[in-house]
C-alpha positions in Angstrom: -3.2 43.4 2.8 -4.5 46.1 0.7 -7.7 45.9 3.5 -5.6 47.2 6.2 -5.4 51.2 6.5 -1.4 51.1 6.1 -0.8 54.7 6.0 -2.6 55.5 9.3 -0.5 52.6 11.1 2.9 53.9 9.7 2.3 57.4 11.3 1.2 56.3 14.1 3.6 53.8 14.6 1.7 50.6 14.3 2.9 47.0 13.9 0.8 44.1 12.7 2.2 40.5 13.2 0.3 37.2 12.8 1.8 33.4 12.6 0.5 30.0 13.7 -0.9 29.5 17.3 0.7 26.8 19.4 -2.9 25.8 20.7 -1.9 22.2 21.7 0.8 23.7 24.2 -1.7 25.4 26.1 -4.9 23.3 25.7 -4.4 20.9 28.7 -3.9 23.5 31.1 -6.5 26.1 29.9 -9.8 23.4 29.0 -8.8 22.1 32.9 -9.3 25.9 34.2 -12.2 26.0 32.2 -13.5 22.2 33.6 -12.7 23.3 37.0 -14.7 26.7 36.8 -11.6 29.1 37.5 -12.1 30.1 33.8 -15.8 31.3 32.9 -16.7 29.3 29.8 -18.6 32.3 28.0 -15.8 33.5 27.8 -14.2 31.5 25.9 -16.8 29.2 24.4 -20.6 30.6 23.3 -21.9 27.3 22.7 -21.9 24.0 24.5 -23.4 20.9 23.0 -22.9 17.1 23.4 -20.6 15.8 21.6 -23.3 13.7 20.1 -24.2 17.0 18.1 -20.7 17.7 16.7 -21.6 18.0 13.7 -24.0 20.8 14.5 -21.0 22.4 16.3 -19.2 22.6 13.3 -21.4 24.1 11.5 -22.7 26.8 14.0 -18.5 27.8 13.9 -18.9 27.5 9.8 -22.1 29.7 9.5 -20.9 32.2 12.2 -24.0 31.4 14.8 -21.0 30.6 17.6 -17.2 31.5 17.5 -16.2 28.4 19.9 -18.1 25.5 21.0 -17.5 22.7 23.7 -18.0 19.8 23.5 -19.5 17.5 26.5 -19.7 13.9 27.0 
């Protein structure tokens, strides 16, 4: 933690908090907004390939050229 500027977040009252996501809980509702268009997808993913290329997806996410990547038939 020695990264984070602790003494300006004490004086200005600052709270940092982090645990595991529950992704799986919310997965089958979000990916069908995003499916169904009511959630833009570059918004949420910057790369769509098929899932053909997955391995390619991966390593876009490992070398940093895309945050989140979907996957299509």
């Amino acid at each position: 933690m020695s990264d984070i500027p602790q003494t300006h977040m004490f004086w200005r009252n600052v709270g940092l908090r982090s645990g595991p996501a529950p992704v799986r809980a919310y997965l089958p509702h979000l990916l069908d907004r995003v499916l169904s268009g009511h959630i833009d997808k570059g918004k949420v993913f910057d790369l769509t390939l098929s899932l053909s290329e997955v391995a390619e997806a991966y390593a876009a996410m490992d070398e940093r050229r895309a945050t989140k990547t979907m996957l299509m038939p």
